[in-house]
C-alpha positions in Angstrom: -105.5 57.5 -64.3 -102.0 59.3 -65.2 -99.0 57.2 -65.9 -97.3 59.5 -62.9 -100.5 58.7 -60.7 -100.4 55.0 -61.5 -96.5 55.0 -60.9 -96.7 57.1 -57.5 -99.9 54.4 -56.4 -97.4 51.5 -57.4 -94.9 52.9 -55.2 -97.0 53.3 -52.5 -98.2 49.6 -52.3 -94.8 48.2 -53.3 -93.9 50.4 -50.1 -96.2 49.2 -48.1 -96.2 45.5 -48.1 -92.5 45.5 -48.0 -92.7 47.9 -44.6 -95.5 45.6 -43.3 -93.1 42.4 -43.7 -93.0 40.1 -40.9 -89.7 40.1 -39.0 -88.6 39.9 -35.0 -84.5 39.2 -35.0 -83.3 37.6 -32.0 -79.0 37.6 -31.3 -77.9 34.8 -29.8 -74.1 33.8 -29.5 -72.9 29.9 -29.4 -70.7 27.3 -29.3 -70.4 23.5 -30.5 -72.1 21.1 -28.2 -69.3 18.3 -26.6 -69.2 15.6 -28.6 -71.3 13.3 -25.6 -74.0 15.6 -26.3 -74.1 15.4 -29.9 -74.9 11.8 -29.4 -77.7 11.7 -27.7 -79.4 13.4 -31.0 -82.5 11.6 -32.8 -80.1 12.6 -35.8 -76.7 12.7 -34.6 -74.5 15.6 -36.0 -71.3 14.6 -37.3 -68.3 15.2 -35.2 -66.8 19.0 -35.8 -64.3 21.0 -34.1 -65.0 23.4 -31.8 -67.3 26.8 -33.3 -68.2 30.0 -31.4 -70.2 32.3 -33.2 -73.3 35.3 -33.0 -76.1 34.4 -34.8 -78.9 36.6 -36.2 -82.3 34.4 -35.9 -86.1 35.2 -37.6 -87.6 34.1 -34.3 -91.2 36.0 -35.6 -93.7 33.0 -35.8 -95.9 35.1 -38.6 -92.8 35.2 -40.9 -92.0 33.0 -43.9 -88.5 33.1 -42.3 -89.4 32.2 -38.6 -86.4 29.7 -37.2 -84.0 30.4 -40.1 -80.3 32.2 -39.8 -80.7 35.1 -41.5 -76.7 36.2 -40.5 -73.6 34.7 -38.8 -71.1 36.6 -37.4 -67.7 33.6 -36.1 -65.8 34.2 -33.1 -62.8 32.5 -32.4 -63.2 29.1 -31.2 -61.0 29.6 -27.8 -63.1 33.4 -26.7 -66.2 31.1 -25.0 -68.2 33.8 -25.5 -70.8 34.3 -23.0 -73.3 36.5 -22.0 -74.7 39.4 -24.4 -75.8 43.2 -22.9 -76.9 46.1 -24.1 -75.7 50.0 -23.3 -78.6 51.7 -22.0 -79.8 53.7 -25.5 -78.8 50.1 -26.9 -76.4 51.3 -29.6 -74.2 48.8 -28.4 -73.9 45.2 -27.3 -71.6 44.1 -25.2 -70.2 40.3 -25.2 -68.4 39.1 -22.0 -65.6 36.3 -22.4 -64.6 33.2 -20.5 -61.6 32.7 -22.4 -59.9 35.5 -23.0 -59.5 38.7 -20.9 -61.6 40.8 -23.4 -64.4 42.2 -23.7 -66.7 42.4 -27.0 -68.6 45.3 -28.4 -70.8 45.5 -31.0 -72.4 48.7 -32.8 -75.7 47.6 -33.5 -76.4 51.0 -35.3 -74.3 49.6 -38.4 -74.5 46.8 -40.9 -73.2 44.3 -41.0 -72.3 43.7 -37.1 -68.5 43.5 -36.5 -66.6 42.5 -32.6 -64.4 45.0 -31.1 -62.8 43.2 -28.8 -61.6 45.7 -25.6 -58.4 44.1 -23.9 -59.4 44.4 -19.8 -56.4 42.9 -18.4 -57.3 42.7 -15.2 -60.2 40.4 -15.6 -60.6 37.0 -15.8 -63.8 35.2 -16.8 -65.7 38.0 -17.1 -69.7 37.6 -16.5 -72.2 40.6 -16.4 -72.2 43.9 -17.4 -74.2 46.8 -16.3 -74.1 50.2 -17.1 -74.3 54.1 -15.4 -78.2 55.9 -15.7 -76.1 58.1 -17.8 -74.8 55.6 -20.5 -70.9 56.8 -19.1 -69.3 53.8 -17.0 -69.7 50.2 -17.3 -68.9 47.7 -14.5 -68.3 44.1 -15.4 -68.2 41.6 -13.0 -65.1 39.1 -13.2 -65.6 35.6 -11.7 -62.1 34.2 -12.0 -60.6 37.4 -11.0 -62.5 38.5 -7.7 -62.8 41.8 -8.9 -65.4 44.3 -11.3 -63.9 46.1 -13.7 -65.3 50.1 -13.9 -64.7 51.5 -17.9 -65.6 54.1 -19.7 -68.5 53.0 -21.4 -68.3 56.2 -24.3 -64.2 55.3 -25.5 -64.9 51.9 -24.1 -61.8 51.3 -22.1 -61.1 49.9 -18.4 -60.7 53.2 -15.7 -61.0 51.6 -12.4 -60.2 47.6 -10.9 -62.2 47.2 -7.9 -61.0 44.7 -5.6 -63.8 42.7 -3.7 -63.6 41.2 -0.5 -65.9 37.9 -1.5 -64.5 35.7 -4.9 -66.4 34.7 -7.7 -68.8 37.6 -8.5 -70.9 37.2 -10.9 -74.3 38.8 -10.7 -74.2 42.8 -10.6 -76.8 45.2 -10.4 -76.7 49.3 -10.2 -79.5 51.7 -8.9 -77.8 55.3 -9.5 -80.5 56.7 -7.4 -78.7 55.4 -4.2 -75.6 55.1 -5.7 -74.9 51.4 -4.9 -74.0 48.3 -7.2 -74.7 44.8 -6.1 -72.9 41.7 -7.0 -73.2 38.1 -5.9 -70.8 35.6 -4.6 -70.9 32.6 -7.2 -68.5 29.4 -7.6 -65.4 28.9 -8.6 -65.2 29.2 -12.4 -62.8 25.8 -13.4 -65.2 23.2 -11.4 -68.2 25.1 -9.9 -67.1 24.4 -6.5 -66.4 27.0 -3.3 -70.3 27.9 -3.5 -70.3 31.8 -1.9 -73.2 32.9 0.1 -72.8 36.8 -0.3 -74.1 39.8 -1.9 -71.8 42.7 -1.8 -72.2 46.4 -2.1 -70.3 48.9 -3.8 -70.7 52.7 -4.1 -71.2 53.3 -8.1 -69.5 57.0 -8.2 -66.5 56.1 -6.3 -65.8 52.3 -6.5 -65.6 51.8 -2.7 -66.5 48.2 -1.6 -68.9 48.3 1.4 -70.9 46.0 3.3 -71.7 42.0 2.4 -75.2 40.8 3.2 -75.2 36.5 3.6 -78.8 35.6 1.7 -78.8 32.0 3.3 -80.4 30.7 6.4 -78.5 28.1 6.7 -75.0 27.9 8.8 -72.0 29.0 6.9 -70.3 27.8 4.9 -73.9 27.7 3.0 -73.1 27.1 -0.4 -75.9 28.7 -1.9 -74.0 30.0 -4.9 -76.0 33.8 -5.4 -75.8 34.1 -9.1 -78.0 37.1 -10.4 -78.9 40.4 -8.6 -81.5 42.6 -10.8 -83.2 46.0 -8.8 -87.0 46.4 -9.7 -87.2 49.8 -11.8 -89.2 52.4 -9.7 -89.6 51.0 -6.4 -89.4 53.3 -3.3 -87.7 51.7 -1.3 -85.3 50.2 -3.9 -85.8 46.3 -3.8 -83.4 44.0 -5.5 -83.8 40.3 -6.2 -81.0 37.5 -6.2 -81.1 34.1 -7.2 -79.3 31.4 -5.3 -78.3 28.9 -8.1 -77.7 26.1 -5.4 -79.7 26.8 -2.5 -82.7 27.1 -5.3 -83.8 29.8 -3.8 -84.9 33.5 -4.5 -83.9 36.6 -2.0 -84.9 40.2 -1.7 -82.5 42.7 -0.6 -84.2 46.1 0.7 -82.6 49.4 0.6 -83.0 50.9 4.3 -82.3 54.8 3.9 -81.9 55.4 7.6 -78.8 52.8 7.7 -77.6 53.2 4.0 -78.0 49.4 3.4 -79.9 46.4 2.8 -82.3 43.8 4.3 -82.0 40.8 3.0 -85.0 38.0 3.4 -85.7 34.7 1.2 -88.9 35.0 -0.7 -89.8 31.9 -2.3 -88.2 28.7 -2.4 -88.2 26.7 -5.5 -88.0 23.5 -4.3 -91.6 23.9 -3.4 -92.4 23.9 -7.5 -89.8 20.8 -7.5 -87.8 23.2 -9.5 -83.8 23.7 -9.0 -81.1 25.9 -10.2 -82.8 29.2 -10.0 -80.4 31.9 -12.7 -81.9 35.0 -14.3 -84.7 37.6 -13.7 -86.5 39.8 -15.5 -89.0 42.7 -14.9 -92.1 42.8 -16.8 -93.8 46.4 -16.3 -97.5 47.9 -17.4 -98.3 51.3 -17.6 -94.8 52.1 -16.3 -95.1 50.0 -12.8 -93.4 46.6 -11.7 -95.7 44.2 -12.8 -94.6 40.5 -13.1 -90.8 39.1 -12.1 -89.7 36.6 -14.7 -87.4 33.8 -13.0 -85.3 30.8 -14.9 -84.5 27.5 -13.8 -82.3 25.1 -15.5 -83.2 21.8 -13.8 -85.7 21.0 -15.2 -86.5 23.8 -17.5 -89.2 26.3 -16.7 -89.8 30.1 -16.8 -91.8 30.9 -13.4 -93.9 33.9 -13.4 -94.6 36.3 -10.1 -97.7 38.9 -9.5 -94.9 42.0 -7.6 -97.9 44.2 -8.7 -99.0 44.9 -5.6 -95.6 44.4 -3.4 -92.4 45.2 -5.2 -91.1 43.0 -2.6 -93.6 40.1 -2.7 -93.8 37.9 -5.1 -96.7 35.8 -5.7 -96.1 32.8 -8.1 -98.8 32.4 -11.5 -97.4 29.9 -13.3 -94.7 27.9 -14.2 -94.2 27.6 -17.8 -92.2 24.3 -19.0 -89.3 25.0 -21.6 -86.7 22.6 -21.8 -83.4 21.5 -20.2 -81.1 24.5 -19.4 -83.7 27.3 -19.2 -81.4 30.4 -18.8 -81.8 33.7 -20.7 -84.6 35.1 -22.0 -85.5 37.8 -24.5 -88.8 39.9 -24.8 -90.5 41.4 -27.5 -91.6 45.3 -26.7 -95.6 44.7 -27.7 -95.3 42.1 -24.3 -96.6 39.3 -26.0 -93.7 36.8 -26.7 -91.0 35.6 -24.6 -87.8 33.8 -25.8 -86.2 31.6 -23.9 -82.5 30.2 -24.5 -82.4 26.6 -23.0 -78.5 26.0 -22.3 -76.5 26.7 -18.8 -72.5 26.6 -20.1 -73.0 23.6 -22.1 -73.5 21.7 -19.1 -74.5 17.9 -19.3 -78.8 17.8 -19.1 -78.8 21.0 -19.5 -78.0 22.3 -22.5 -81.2 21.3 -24.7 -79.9 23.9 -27.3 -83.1 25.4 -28.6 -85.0 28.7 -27.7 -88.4 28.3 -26.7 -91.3 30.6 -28.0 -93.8 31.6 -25.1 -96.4 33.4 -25.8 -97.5 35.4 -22.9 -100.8 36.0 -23.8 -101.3 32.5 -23.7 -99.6 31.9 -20.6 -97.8 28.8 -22.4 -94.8 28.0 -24.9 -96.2 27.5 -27.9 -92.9 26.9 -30.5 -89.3 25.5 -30.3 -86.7 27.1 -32.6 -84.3 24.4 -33.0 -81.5 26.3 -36.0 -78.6 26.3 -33.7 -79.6 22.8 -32.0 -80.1 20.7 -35.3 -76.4 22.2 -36.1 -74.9 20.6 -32.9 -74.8 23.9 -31.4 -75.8 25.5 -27.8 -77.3 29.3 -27.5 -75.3 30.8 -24.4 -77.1 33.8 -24.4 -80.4 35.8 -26.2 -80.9 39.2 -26.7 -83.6 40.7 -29.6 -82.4 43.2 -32.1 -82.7 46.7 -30.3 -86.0 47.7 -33.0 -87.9 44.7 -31.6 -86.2 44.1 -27.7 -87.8 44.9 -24.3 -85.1 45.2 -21.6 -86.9 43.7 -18.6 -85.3 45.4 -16.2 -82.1 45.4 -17.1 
């Protein structure tokens, strides 16, 4: 063999197994746990002042990295950073603030990540963010402010404040193809009181608030506390579903051409699983179809898992898979075989475990806990995988 040969086969192999590394990189932004939790530790972490931060996590269980911080990117401790979302080609992430009227935004195209932050004056506590079909507007919801904020989601600047007739949103969800956004009716943001009991609609293009639609069957004043709203891709008619963080329930709301608005019906009740506090969904598709719904709860901890294969509107519950304490976001890898979930619900007392539990879903079952941010005294708010490895779920 040539030297060139033997140099151009080196190359190739040294290639190779470098391209063939093991590696899944999760995002996950926290914040120091109160000091009350930090003693109820099997090895208590000393005392520190408060810490926000993003960190980049090897959450790949094959890899000699797997659980380790591979990057840290601070925040100011007083920005309570909260929830993390991606634009819809995911060149961007977007980090929502209960602190400050701001809103984050991260290019995840460069290296390393850097916050933007975007003043949006007119919001306060801001929640969720979704985005227009075409990647142009953004619409975040703002609890403390009882309106959504519309911006230009290409300059990234606010354009439009939308005043809503129900406080507290939270939850929002847009299906361009009947040009509505939905948005719950939470609690009030400084003690979780006032629970709502609504789901409002609001016409994307324009901004116009239209009807509300109460997803409780009990008399009002309810205090079901709606929190998310996600539409299932690709259903005809378009079916959303809402979580009702108190009730501990889980609603549908029904697109009805001929009146140009909803049904709403309950369909499931969690209580029934003895499980409580109900907060995100997911959508898990195969071959391009609505497959499975993905539900938290934080009390105790569990990821439930519903057949909507054969009724978008109909969920049948699998399994309940046991996390741990605080069960709240959850991140999925594109192949559909691992789920990620981040066990913390605003730092709140029993339930904010602080760790991210590996399911494999395959398996049916959580099979790992990745404990870097918890052994640190530190609670995940929020989990999102790196755009090369993350399935969006719906979302």
């Amino acid at each position: 063999m040539s030297r060139a040969c033997l140099i151009v086969g080196l190359t190739a192999a040294l290639l190779g197994s470098a391209g063939a590394r093991a590696e899944i990189l999760a995002m996950a932004n926290y914040e120091s746990k109160p000091p009350e939790a930090l003693k109820a530790f099997r090895h208590p972490v000393a005392g520190q002042t408060r810490q926000e931060g993003i960190a980049i996590i090897d959450v790949d269980p094959t890899s000699p990295n797997f659980k380790k911080i591979v990057e840290t990117l601070p925040l100011p401790p007083d920005l309570v950073a909260h929830h993390i979302f991606y634009n819809r080609d995911s060149t961007k992430a977007y980090v929502t603030s209960l602190g400050k009227s701001e809103l984050g935004v991260i290019d995840v195209t460069k290296r390393p990540f850097a916050v933007k932050q975007v003043a949006v004056p007119d919001c306060k506590i801001g929640e969720d963010v979704v985005f227009s079909a075409d990647n142009t507007r953004w619409y975040v919801t703002c609890l403390g402010s009882a309106n959504v904020i519309m911006g230009d989601a290409v300059k990234d600047v606010p354009t439009q404040t939308i005043a809503l007739s129900h406080p507290y949103p939270h939850g929002i969800s847009i299906h361009d193809g009947i040009d509505r956004i939905l948005v719950t009716n939470t609690v009030r943001g400084s003690d979780l009181g006032d629970a709502g009991e609504m789901v409002t609609a609001i016409e994307a293009s324009t901004g116009k608030v239209l009807e509300s639609y109460k997803v409780s069957n009990k008399p009002s004043p309810s205090g079901e506390a709606p929190v998310e709203v996600v539409f299932v891709p690709g259903t005809n008619p378009p079916v959303a579903y809402v979580t009702n963080m108190y009730g501990g329930t889980l609603w549908t709301a029904t697109w009805d051409a001929a009146k140009k608005g909803f049904n709403v019906a309950q369909a499931f009740d969690f209580g029934s699983v003895k499980a409580g506090v109900p907060l995100e969904i997911y959508v898990v598709s195969k071959n391009g179809r609505p497959d499975r719904l993905h539900v938290t709860t934080a009390k105790p901890g569990h990821l439930h898992i519903f057949d909507i294969s054969q009724n978008a509107g109909q969920p049948k519950l699998l399994k309940s898979i046991a996390t741990a304490e605080g069960a709240h976001h959850v991140a999925y890898t594109k192949d559909g075989r691992f789920a990620y979930v981040q066990n913390s619900l605003l730092n709140l007392p029993s339930m904010n475990d602080g760790s991210i539990t590996l399911v494999d879903l395959n398996k049916g079952e959580a099979v790992d806990s990745i404990d870097a941010l918890k052994d640190q005294g530190f609670a995940p708010n929020s989990i999102v995988l790196l755009p090369e490895w993350n399935d969006m779920a719906g979302h």
